[in-house]
C-alpha positions as CSV (number, residue, x, y, z in Angstrom):
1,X,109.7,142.7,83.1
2,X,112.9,144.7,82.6
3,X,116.7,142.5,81.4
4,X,119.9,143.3,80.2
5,X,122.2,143.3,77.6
6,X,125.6,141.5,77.2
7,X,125.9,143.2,73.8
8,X,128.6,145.8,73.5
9,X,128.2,146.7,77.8
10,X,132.0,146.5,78.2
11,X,133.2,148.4,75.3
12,X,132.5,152.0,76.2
13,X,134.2,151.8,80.0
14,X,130.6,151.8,81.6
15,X,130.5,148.9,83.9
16,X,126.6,148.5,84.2
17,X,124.9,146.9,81.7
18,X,122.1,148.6,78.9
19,X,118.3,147.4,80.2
20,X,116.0,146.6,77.6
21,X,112.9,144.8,77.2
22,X,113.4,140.5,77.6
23,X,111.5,140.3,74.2
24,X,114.3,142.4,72.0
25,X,116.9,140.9,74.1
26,X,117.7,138.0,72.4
27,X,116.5,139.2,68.9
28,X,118.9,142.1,69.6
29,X,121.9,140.1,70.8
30,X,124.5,139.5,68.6
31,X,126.6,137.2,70.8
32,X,126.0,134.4,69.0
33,X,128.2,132.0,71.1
34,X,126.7,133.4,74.5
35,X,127.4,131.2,77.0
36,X,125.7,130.9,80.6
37,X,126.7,130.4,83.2
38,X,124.6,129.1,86.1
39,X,126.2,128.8,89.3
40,X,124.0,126.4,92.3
41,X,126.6,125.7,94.7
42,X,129.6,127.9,96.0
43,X,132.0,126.9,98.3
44,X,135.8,127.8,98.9
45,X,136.4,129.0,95.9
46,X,134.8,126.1,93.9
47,X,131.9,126.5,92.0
48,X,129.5,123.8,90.7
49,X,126.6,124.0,88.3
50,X,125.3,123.7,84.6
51,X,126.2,126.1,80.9
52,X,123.7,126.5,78.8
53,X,123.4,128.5,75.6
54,X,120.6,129.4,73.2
55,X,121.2,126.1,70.6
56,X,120.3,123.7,73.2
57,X,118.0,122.6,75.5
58,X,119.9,120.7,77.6
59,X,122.5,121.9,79.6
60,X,125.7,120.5,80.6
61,X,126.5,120.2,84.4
62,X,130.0,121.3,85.8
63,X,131.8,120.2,89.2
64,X,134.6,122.5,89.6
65,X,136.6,125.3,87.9
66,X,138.8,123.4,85.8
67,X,135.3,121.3,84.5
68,X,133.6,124.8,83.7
69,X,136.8,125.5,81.5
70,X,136.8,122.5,79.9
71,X,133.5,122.4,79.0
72,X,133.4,125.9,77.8
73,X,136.6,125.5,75.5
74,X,134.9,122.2,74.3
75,X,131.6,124.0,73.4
76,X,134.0,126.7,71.4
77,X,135.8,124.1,69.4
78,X,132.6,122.3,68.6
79,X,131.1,125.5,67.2
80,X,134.4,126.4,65.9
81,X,133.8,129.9,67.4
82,X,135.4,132.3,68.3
83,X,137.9,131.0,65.9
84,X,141.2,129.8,68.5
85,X,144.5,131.4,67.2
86,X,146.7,128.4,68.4
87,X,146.7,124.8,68.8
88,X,147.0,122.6,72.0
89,X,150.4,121.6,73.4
90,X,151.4,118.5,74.4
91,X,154.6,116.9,76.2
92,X,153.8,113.1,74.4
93,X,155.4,113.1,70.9
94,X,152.2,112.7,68.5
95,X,151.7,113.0,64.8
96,X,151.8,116.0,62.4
97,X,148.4,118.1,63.6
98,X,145.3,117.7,61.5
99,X,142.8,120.3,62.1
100,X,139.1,119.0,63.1
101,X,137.3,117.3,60.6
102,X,134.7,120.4,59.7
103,X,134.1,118.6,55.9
104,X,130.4,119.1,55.6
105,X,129.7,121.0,58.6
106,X,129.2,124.7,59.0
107,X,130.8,127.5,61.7
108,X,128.6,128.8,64.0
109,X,128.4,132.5,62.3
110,X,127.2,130.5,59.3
111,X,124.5,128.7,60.5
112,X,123.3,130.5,63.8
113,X,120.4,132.2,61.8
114,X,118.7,129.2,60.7
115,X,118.8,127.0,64.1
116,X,116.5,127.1,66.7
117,X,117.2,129.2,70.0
118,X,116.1,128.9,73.4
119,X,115.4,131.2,75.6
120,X,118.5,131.3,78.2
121,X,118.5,134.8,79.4
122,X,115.6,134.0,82.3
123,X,117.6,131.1,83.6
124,X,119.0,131.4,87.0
125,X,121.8,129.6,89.3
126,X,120.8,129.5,92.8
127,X,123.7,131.0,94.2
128,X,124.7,133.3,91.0
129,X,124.2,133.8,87.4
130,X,126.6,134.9,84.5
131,X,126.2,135.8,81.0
132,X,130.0,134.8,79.2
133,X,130.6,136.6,75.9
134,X,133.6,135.3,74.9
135,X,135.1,137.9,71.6
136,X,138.5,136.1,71.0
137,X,140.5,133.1,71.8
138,X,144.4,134.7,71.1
139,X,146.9,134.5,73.1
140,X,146.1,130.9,74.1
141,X,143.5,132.3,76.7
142,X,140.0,134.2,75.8
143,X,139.1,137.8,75.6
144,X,135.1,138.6,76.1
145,X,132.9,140.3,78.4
146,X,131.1,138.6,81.3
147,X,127.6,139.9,82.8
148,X,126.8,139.3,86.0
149,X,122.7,139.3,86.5
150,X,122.0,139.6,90.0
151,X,124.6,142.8,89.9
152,X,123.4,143.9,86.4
153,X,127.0,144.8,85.9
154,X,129.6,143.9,82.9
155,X,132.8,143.4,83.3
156,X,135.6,142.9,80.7
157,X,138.0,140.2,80.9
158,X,141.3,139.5,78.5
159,X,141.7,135.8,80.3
160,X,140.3,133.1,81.4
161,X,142.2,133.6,85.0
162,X,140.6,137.2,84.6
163,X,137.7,135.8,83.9
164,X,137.4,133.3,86.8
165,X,138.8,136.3,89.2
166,X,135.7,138.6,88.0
167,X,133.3,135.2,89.2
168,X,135.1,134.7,92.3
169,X,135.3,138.3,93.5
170,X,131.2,138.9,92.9
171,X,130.1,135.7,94.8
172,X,132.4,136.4,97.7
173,X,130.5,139.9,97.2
174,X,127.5,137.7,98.0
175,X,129.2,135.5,101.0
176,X,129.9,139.0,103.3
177,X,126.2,140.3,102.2
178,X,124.9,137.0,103.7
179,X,127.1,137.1,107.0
């Protein structure tokens, strides 16, 4: 069975992903904070399903755009990766920031070698699936690649409204194709 690679698919201008075997895939993939993105319901513009990524079993359901956000930035600050370049805002007056409590804990990059992965890239939405590489957090948005599966195309993105453009634009793709 033939897959694809999220691994570098952007970075050369070619919009179609590099197929490879499913066994070097993940062994081969250095996205360590790969997210996925599995899409089971579509409808005006909303989307609603589950993220998963290779460190867990479980995934974690969405309901909504602004959930799927949420969740993802939540699973980067957890791993503390990709690293963000600036700190939330707020309009309540709060304290001096303290950064996360990381004492005794390791980044992701650190540690990624020694836990155990799962395999995510087989996993499919029903209505679509995406791959989210997500390179940076600057700029108070994220910069990353995104690979859609059913299209075997990559796409690069420098925000998250980029980002959610890319995911709106190929399932509408898939609305006229139906009709």
């Amino acid at each position: 069975m033939k897959s694809l690679v999220v691994r570098d698919c952007c970075e050369s201008g070619n919009r179609t992903a590099v197929k490879e075997t499913m066994e070097n895939q993940l062994e081969r993939l250095y996205a360590i904070d790969l997210l996925g993105i599995l899409v089971h319901k579509y409808q005006d513009g909303q989307l609603e399903g589950e993220i998963i990524h290779q460190y867990k079993e479980e995934s974690t359901p969405f309901f909504g755009v602004l959930d799927l956000i949420k969740e993802m930035e939540f699973q980067y600050d957890e791993w503390d990766y990709p690293q963000t370049s600036t700190r939330d805002r707020s309009f309540r007056k709060r304290e001096k920031y303290s950064y996360p409590n990381r004492k005794g804990k390791k980044r992701l990059p650190d540690e990624a070698g020694t836990l155990e992965k799962f395999p995510i890239i087989q996993k499919r939405g029903k209505v679509s699936t995406f791959f989210i590489h997500t390179k940076y957090r600057q700029n108070a948005t994220w910069q990353g690649d995104i690979f859609r599966v059913e299209e075997e195309a990559c796409f690069p993105f420098k925000s998250v409204l980029r980002m959610l453009q890319i995911m709106d634009r190929e399932m509408r793709k898939d609305q006229g194709k139906d009709a």
